[in-house]
C-alpha positions in Angstrom: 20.5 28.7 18.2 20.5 25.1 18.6 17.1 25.2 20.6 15.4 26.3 17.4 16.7 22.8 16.9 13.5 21.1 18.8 10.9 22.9 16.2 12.5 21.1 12.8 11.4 18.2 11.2 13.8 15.2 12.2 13.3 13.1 8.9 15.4 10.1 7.9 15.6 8.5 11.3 12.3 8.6 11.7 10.7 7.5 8.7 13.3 4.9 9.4 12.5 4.2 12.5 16.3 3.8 13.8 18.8 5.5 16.3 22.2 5.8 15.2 23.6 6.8 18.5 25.2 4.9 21.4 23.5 4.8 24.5 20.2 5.2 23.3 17.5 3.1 24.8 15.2 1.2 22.7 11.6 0.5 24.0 11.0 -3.1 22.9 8.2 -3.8 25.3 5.8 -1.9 26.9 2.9 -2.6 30.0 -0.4 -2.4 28.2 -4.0 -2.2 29.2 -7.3 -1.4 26.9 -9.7 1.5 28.2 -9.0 4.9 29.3 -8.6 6.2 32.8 -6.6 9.6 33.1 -4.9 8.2 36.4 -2.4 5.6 33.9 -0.6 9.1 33.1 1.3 9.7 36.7 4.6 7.4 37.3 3.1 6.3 40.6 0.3 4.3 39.1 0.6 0.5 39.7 0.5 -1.0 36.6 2.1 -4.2 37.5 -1.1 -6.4 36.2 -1.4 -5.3 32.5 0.1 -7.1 30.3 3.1 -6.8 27.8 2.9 -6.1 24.3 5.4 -4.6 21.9 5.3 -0.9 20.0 6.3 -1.2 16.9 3.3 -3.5 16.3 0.0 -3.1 15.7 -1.9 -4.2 18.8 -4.6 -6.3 16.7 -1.4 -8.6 16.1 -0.9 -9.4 19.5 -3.6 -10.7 21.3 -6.2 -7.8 20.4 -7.9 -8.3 17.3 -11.2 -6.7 16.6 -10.5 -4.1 20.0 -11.3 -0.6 18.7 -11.0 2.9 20.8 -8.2 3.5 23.8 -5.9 1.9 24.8 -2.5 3.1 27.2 1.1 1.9 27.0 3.0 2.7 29.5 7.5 2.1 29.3 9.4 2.2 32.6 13.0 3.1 32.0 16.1 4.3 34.0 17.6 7.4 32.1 21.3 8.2 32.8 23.1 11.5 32.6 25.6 9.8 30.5 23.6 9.9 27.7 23.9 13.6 28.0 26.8 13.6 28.9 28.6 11.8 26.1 26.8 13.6 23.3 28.1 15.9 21.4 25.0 18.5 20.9 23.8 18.3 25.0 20.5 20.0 24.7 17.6 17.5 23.6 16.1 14.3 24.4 14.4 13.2 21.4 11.7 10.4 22.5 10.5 8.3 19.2 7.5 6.8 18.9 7.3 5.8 15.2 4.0 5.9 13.9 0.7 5.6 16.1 -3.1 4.7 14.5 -4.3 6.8 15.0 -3.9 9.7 17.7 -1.5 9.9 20.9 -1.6 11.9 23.9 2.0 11.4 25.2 3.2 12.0 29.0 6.4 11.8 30.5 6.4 11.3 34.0 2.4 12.7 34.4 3.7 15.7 32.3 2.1 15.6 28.7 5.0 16.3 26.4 3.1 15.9 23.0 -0.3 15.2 21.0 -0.7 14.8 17.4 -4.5 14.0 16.5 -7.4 15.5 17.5 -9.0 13.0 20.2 -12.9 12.6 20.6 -13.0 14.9 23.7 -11.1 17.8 22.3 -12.6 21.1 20.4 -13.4 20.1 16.9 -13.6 16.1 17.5 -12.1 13.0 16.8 -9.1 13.9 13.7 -7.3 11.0 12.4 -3.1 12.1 12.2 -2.2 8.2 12.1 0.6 8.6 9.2 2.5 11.2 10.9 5.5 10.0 12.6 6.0 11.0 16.5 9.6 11.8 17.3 9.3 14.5 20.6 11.7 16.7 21.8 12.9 18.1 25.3 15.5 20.4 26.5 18.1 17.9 28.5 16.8 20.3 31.9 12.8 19.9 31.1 11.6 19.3 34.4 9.6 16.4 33.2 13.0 14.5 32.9 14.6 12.7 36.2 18.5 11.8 35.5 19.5 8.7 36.8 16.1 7.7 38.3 13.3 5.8 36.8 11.0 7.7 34.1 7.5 6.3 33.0 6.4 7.3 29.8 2.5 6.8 29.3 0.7 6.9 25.6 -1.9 7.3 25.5 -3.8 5.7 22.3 -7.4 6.5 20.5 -7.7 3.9 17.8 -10.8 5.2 15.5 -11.0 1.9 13.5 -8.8 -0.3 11.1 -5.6 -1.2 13.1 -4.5 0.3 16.6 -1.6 1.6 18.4 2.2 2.6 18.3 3.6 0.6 14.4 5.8 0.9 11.4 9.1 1.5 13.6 10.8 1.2 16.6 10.6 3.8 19.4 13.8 4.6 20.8 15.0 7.7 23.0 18.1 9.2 23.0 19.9 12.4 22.3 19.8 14.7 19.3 22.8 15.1 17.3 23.7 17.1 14.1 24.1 14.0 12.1 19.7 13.5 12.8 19.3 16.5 9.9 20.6 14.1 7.3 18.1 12.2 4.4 19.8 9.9 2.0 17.9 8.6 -0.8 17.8 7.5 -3.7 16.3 9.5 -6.6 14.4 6.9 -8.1 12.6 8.8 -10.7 16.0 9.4 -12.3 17.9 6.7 -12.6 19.2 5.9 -16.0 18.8 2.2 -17.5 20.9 1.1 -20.0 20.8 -3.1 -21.1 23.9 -3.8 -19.1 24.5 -1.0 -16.5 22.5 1.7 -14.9 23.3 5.2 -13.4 21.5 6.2 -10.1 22.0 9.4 -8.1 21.8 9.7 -4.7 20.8 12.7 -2.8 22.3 13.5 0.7 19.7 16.2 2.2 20.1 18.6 5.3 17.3 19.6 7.3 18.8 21.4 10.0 19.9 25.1 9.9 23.1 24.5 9.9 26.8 23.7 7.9 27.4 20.1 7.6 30.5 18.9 6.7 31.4 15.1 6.0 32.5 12.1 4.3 30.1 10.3 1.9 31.9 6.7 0.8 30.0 3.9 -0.6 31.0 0.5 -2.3 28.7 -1.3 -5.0 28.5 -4.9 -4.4 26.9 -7.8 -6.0 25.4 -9.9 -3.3 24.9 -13.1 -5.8 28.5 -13.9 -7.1 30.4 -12.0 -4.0 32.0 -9.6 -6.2 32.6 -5.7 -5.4 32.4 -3.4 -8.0 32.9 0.3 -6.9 34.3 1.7 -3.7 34.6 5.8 -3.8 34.6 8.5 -1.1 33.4 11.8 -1.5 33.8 15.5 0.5 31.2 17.1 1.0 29.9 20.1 2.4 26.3 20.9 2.7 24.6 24.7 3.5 21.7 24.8 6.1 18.9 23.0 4.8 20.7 21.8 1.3 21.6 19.3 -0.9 24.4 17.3 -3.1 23.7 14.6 -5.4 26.1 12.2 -6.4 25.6 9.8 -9.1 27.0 6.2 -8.7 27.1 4.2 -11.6 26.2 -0.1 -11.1 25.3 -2.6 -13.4 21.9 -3.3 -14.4 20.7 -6.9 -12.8 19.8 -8.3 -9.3 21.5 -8.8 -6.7 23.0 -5.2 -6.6 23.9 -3.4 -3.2 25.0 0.0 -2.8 26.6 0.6 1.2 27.3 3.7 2.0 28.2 5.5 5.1 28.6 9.4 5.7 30.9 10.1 8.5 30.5 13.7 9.7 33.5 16.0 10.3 33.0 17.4 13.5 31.6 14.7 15.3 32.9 11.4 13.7 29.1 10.6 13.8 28.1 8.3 11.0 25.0 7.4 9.1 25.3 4.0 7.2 22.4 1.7 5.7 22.3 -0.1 2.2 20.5 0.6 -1.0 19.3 -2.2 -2.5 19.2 -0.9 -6.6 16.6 -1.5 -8.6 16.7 -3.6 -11.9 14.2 -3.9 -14.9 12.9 -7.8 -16.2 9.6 -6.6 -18.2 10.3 -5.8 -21.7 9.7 -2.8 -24.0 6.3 -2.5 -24.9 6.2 -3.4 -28.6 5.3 -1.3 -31.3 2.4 -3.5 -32.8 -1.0 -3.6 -31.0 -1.5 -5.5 -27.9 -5.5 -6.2 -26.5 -4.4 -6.4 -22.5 -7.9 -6.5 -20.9 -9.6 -9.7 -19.4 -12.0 -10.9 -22.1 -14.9 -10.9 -20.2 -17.0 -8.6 -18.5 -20.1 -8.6 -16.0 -22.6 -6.3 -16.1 -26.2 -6.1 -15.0 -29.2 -5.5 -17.4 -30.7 -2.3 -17.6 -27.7 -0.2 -16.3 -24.9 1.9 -18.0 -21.7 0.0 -19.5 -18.5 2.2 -19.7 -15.7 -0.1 -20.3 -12.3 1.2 -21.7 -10.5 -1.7 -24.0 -7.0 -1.9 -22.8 -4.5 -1.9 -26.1 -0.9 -0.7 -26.3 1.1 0.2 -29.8 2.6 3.1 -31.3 0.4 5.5 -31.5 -2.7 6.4 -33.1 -4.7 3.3 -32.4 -7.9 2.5 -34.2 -10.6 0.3 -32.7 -13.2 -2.1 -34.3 -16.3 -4.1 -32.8 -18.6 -6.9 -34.5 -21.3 -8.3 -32.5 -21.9 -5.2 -30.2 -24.7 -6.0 -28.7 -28.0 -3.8 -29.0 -27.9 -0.6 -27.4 -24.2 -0.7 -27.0 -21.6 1.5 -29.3 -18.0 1.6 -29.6 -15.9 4.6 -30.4 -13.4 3.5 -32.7 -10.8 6.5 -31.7 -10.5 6.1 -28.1 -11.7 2.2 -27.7 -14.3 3.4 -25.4 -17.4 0.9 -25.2 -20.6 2.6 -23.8 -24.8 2.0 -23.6 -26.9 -0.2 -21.7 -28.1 -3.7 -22.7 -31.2 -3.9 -21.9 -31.6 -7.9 -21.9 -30.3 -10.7 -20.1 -27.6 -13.0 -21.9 -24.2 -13.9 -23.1 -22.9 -11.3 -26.1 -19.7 -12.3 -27.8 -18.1 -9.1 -29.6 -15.3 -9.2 -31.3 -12.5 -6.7 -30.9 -9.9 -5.6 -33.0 -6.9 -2.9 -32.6 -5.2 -1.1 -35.4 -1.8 1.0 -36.4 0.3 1.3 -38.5 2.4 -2.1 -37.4 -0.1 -4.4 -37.6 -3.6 -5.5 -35.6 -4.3 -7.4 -32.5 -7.8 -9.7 -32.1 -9.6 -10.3 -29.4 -13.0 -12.7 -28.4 -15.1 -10.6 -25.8 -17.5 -12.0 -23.9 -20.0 -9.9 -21.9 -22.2 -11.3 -19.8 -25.6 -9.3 -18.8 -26.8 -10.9 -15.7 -26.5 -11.0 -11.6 -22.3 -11.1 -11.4 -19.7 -7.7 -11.6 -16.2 -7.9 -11.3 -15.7 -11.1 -13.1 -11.9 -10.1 -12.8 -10.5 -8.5 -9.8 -10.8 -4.5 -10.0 -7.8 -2.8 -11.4 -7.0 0.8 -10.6 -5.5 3.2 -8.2 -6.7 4.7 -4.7 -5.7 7.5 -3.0 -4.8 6.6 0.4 -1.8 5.1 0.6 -0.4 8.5 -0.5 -2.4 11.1 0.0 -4.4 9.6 3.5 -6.6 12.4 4.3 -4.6 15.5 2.5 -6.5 14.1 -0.6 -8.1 16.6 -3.3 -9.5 16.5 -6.3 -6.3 18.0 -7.7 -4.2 15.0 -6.5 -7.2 12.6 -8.0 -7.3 14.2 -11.3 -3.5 14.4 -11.2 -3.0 10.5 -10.6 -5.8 9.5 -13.2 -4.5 11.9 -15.8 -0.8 10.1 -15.0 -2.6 6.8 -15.6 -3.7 7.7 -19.0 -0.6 9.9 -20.0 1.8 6.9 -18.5 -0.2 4.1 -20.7 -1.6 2.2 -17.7 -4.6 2.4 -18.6 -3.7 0.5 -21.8 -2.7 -2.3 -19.5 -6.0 -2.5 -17.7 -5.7 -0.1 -15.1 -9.2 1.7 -14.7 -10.4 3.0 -11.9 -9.9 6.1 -9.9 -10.7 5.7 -6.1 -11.4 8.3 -3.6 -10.6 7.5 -0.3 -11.0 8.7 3.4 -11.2 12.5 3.7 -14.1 13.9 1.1 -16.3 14.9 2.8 -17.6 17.8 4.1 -17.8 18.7 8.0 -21.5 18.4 8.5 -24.7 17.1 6.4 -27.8 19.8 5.0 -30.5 20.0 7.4 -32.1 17.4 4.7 -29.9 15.1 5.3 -27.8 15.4 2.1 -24.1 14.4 2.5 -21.8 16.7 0.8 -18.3 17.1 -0.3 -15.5 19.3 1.5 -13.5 22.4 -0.1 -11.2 20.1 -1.5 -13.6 18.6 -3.6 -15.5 21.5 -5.6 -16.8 19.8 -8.4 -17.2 16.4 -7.1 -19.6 15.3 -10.0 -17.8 17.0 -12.3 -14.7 15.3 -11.6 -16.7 11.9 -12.1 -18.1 12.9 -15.5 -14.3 13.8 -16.7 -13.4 10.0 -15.8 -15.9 8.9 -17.3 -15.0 10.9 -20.7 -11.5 9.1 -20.1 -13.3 5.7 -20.2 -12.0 5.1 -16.2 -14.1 4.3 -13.4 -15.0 6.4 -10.5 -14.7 4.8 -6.9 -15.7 6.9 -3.5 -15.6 5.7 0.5 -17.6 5.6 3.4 -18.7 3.4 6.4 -21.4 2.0 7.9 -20.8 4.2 11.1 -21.2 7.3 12.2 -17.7 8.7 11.2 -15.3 7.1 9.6 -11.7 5.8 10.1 -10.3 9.4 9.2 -13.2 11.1 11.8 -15.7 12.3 8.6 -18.9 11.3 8.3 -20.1 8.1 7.7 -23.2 6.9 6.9 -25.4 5.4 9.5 -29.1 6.4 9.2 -28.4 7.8 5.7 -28.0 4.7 3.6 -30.4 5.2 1.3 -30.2 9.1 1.1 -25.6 8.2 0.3 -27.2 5.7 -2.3 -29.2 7.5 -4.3 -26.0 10.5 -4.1 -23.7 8.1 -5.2 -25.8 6.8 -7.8 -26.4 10.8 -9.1 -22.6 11.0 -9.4 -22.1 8.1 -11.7 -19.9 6.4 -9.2 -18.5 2.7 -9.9 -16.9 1.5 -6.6 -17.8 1.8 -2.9 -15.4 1.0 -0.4 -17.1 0.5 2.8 -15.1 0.8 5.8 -16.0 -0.7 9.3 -14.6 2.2 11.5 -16.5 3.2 13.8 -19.4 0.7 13.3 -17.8 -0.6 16.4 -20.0 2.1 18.7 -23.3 0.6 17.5 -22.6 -3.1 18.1 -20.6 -2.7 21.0 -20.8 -6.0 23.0 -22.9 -7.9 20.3 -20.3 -10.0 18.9 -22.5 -12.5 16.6 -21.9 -12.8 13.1 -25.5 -11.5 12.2 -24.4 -8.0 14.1 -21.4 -7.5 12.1 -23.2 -8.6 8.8 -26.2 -6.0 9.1 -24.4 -2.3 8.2 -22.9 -4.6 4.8 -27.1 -5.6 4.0 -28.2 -2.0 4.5 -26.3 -0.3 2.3 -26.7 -3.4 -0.2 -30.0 -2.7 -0.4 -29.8 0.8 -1.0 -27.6 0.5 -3.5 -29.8 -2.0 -5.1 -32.6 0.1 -5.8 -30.5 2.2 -8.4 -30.0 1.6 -11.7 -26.4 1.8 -11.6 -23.3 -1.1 -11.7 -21.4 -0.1 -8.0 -18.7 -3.0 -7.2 -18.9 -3.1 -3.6 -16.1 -3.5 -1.5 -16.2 -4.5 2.3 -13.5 -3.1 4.4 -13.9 -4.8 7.9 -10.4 -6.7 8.0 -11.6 -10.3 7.9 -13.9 -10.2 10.5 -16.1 -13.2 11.5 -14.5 -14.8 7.9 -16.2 -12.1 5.8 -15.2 -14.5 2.8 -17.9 -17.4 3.3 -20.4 -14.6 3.6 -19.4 -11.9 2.0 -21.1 -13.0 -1.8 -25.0 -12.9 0.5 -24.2 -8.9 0.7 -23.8 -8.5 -3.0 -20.3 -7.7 -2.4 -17.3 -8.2 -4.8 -14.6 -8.1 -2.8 -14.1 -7.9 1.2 -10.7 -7.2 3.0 -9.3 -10.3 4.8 -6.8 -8.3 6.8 -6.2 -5.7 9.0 -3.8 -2.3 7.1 -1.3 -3.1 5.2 2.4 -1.1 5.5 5.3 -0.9 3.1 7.6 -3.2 5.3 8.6 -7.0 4.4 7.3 -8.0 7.9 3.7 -6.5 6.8 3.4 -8.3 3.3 4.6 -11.6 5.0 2.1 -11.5 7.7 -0.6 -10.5 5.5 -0.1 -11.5 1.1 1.4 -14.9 2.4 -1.1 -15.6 5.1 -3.7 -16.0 2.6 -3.1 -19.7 1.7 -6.6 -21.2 3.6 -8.9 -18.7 1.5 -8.8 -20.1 -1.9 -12.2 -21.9 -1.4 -13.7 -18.7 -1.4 -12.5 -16.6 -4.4 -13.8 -16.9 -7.9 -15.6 -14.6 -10.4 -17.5 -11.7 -8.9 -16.1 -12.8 -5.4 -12.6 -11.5 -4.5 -10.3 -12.0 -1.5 -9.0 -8.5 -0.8 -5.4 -8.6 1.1 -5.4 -4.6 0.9 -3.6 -2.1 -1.5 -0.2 -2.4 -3.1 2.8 -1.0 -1.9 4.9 0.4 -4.2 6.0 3.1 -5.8 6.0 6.6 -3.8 4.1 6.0 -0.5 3.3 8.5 2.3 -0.4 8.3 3.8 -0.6 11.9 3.6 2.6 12.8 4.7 5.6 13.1 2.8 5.7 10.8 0.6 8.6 8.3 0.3 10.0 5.5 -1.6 8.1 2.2 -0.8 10.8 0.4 2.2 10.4 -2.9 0.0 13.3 -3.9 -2.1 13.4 -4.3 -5.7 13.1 -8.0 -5.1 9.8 -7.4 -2.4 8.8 -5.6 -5.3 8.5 -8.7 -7.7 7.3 -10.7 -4.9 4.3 -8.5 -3.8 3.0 -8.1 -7.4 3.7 -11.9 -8.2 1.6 -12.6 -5.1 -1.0 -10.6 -5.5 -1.1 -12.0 -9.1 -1.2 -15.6 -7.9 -4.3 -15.0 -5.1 -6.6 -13.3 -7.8 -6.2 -10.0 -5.5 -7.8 -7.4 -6.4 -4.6 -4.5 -7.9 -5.6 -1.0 -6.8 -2.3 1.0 -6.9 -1.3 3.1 -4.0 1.3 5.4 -4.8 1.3 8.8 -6.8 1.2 8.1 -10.0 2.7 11.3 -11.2 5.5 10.2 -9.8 5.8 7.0 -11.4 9.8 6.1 -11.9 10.9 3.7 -14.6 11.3 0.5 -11.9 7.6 1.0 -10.7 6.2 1.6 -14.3 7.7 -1.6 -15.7 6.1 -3.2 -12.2 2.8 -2.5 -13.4 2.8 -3.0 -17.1 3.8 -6.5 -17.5 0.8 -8.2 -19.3 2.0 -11.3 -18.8 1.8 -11.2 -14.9 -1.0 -9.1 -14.9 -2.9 -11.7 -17.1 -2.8 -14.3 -14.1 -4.3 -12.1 -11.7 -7.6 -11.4 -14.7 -7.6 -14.8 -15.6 -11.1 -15.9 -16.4 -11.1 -19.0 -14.5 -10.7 -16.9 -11.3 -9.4 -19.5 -8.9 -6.7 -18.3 -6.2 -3.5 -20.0 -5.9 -2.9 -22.8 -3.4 0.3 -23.0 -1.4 1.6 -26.3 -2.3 5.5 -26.3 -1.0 6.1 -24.5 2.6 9.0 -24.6 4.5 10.9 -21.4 6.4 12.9 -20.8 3.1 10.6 -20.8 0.5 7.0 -21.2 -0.6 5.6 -22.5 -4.0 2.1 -21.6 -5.0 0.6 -23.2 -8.1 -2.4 -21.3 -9.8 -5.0 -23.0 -12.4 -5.3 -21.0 -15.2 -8.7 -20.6 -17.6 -6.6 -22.4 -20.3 -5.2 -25.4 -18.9 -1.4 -24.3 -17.9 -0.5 -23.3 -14.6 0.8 -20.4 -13.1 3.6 -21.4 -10.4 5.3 -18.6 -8.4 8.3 -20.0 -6.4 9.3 -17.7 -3.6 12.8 -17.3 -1.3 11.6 -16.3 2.1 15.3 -15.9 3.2 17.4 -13.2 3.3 20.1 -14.3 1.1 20.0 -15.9 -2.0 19.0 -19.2 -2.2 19.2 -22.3 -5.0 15.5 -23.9 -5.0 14.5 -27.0 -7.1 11.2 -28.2 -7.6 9.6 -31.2 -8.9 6.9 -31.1 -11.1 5.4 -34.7 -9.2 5.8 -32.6 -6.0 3.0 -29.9 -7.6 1.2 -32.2 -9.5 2.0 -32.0 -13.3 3.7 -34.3 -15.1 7.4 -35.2 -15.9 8.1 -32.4 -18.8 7.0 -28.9 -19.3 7.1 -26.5 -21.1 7.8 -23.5 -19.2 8.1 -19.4 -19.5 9.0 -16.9 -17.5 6.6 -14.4 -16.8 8.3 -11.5 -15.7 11.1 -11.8 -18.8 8.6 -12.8 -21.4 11.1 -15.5 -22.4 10.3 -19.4 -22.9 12.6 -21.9 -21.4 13.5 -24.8 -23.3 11.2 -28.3 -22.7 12.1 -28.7 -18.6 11.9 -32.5 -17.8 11.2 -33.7 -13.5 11.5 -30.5 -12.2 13.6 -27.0 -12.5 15.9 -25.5 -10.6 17.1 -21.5 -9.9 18.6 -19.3 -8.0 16.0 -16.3 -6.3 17.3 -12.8 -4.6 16.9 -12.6 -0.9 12.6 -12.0 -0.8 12.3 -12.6 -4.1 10.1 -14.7 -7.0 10.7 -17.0 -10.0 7.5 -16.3 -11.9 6.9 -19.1 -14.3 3.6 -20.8 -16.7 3.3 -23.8 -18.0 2.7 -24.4 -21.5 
């Protein structure tokens, strides 16, 4: 029975990317050499003059960064029959390789022991499985497997663009136990909030076929003041492949910890990690109507406007317009603007919202000219959960969440369609089409439009892209002119596999050409289409990404949902503010919260609550532009009151459009101070330690003078007159939001 064992899906330790068992050996280095050669598979190869690198990282972050296509690693390692031995289920070694970008062919000992991905060679092409965790599984007596004696185990890595090799976790091997079938988590979605305290349940899940038995205790702790709350133990028993939930009351603020540990019966095995719980600082969205939307907007004579005004209240709202601009007409029940203007020039319209509590005002400026995306793009796209499983389904489901959840009253508007749309092969005319999952592609376009959102697709200027569909060398103008037909509103174009066409040609004017072709195919259509460049900073994209016609350009390589990948990217972004303003956007990649998966099951973002305010405030603070990338139908409370403060969102579509500059930098925290379009400043002070830390500040060390006025954006609450500087204690990771006044 237990062999059916080596079939199941092995869950929480590796999304986790943790053994909880002693003995186990943990592969922190590797020997590593670029290229493919099928002799690297057999333990006899001498491969004493690569180098070392260490899985668990992305190889362009150690010494490798624009290298594209395979690579091996290859992990020598003694393996000792008292790992076997001492365990209490003797029949599999489970070898964990976290997650790999993007497919792995994986050998022990010249034997290949696993493959998930389709590599270039095999039937059917190159098929992107990057999201999927590798965890593979022996019998103890595989013949593969020498006790006691050296092993080599040999990846084998395609990369098909974006970032490379073995990541997000770190590969270990050792032997299953029964105590691997267990997932604790959180049930986020349910948590109750009350002002002063907050209920959360917790679900203990078995994925093996078979009774567990154990021990669930936790304690709730604050971490600020020291002080313990809650300590309880629990019995439990759960059926093959079920569930308990417990609910474990805490109060409602920072600084809370729930530790737990499950200690299972038979084996005295135990599971133990710490929750940190989430707490709420935006307020209730009032009653009375709120305008939320940047007042300006950028559009170009001659093409269609569709801009949605972004107003909260109770419910109806009414909307008024003076000043519309000819050709241009508002309807007053949904606040949906449409037309074309048909002349260059400045039009000032003024905007008012209605109920039944009062009315809100606003001055709105559109300017009909050259520049788009005079604020950085706000919406949602669909790879960070759905990677390449995405349908129109899921799309229509996440935008019709956006409306149903109120974002879009908070200035969330468009809908972006990832990697994975399109279909296998192209008409003998040349005509790209989309795949079964997408029947009704234009259709689903027109209905976004209806809603007043924006429709965003993907592509790349190579033959295939990242995920292995087509791309769109050769076909520019023909993709154009389709995307044009469909009424999209935002290209992503994604380098991928561009690398094949300027293989050795490493000057800047190579790696600029693909971004100029499709500029000017998109150029000859009537038709608004902010245009993204996804090529991961590559030969500083930012001081010439604006000659493209581009909005916005990605200055980094993927982004994960770790701490470790928002520091090395959101807070590596402090030399770029030259280069951001309006219509020209530094893109540090999607946000991370919320439900996250890349196509596989999702899962609650790994940041803390804290990481939470920290990566919003950030991206806030660099004038990034917000595209959401978790499932919005599945938006819990916590992540909801994320992404409908106004306040905080208002610094990121602040007209001036400058980017924050760090001013304060040391290991422990970071201060970075953002001009704002009305004189004040926007100052986010951030505790890069892990505990909590009491940081001061002077207002002569950033600049302003003696006495402020200050508010905290994230509360909505003004602080009293602050004179020389201002002091307060942050969460471990976290952010003190503050404006001047």
């Amino acid at each position: 029975m237990r062999y059916i064992l080596f079939f199941l899906p092995i869950l929480l330790l590796c999304n986790r990317g943790i053994s909880q068992h002693k003995g186990a050996i943990h592969i922190s280095s590797a020997r590593f050499c670029t290229g493919d050669d099928p002799g690297w598979k057999g333990p006899s190869f001498d491969d004493s003059s690569w180098k070392n690198i260490i899985p668990g990282k992305v190889w362009q972050s150690q010494g490798y960064p624009d290298y594209h296509g395979f690579a091996w690693y290859r992990v020598h390692f003694i393996l000792p029959s008292s790992m076997k031995n001492n365990a209490h289920w003797k029949d599999s070694l489970r070898i964990f390789l976290a997650n790999v970008n993007d497919v792995d062919e994986t050998f022990l000992n010249g034997v290949k022991i696993g493959q998930t991905g389709s590599l270039p060679e095999d039937a059917g092409g190159y098929v992107s499985k990057w999201p999927y965790t590798r965890s593979y599984h022996l019998p103890v007596a595989h013949p593969s497997i020498r006790w006691d004696k050296e092993n080599v185990l040999a990846i084998r890595v395609y990369d098909g663009g974006g970032t490379g090799g073995i990541f997000m976790g770190s590969p270990f091997i050792d032997i299953l136990e029964r105590t691997d079938g267990l997932t604790i988590r959180t049930n986020s979605d349910s948590i109750r909030y009350e002002p002063a305290t907050a209920a959360m349940p917790v679900k203990i899940i078995n994925r093996f076929n078979t009774v567990i038995k154990g021990t669930f205790a936790y304690t709730i702790h604050d971490i600020s003041s020291g002080k313990t709350y809650t300590t309880n133990s629990i019995n439990l028993q759960l059926s093959p492949f079920g569930e308990k939930q417990v609910w474990v009351n805490t109060p409602h603020k920072d600084g809370i910890r729930c530790n737990y540990r499950f200690t299972e019966t038979g084996t005295g095995l135990q599971i133990t990690d710490t929750l940190s719980l989430p707490y709420l600082l935006t307020p209730p969205t009032p009653d009375a109507p709120r305008i939320n939307n940047a007042p300006v907007l950028g559009v170009r004579p001659g093409h269609p406007l569709l801009f949605r005004i972004a107003a909260t209240g109770k419910a109806p709202l009414t909307y008024h317009a003076t000043g519309l601009p000819e050709g241009v007409v508002l309807d007053t029940g949904t606040g949906i603007l449409t037309g074309i203007i048909s002349l260059k020039g400045n039009y000032t319209i003024q905007l008012t919202v209605n109920n039944k509590y009062g009315a809100a005002r606003q001055s709105f400026l559109v300017k009909a000219g050259s520049l788009l995306s005079l604020t950085p793009p706000m919406g949602w796209n669909s790879w960070n959960c759905w990677g390449l499983s995405v349908s129109e389904e899921k799309v229509k489901s996440s935008a019709q969440a956006l409306l149903d959840k109120g974002l879009a009253g908070h200035g969330w508007s468009y809908i972006n369609i990832d990697d994975g749309w399109q279909a296998a092969q192209r008409t003998t005319s040349g005509k790209l089409l989309p795949n079964n999952k997408f029947p009704d592609i234009k259709g689903l376009g027109d209905w976004l439009h209806t809603h007043g959102l924006k429709f965003g697709i993907y592509s790349s200027p190579g033959t295939i892209t990242c995920g292995g569909y087509l791309g769109s060398l050769g076909y520019e103008e023909q993709d154009a002119a389709l995307y044009a037909q469909w009424g999209v509103d935002y290209l992503k174009y994604d380098w991928c596999s561009y690398d094949q066409v300027v293989l050795n040609d490493t000057t800047t004017a190579a790696y600029k050409k693909p971004f100029f072709v499709m500029q000017q195919a998109l150029r000859r259509h009537n038709r608004d289409i902010v245009y993204n460049l996804c090529q991961y900073g590559m030969k500083q994209v930012w001081q010439w990404g604006p000659s493209t016609d581009a909005q916005s350009w990605r200055t980094t390589e993927d982004i994960e949902d770790t701490w470790q990948s928002l520091y090395d990217i959101g807070f590596h972004q402090h030399a770029l503010y030259p280069w951001a303003g309006p219509g020209k956007w530094n893109d540090p990649d999607m946000m991370i919260v919320g439900q996250v998966g890349w196509g596989e099951s999702l899962h609650p973002t790994r940041l803390t609550p804290d990481e939470q305010y920290t990566h919003v405030s950030l991206w806030c603070l660099l004038s990034a532009p917000l595209l959401i990338g978790c499932d919005i139908s599945k938006l819990d409370a916590f992540t909801l009151n994320l992404l409908t403060n106004d306040e905080v969102l208002a610094v990121d579509q602040d007209t001036l459009g400058k980017q924050a500059r760090r001013i304060i930098y040391t290991p422990q925290q970071q201060v970075w101070v953002k001009e704002l379009a009305d004189g004040s400043k926007a100052i986010g002070i951030f505790n890069m330690d892990t505990k909590y830390r009491d940081i001061a500040i002077s207002w002569k060390a950033l600049g302003l003078p003696a006495a402020q006025r200050v508010r905290n954006l994230w509360t909505q609450k003004d602080l009293e007159l602050i004179k020389e500087g201002y002091k307060a204690r942050i969460p471990p990771h976290g952010v003190l939001l503050l404006k001047t006044k």
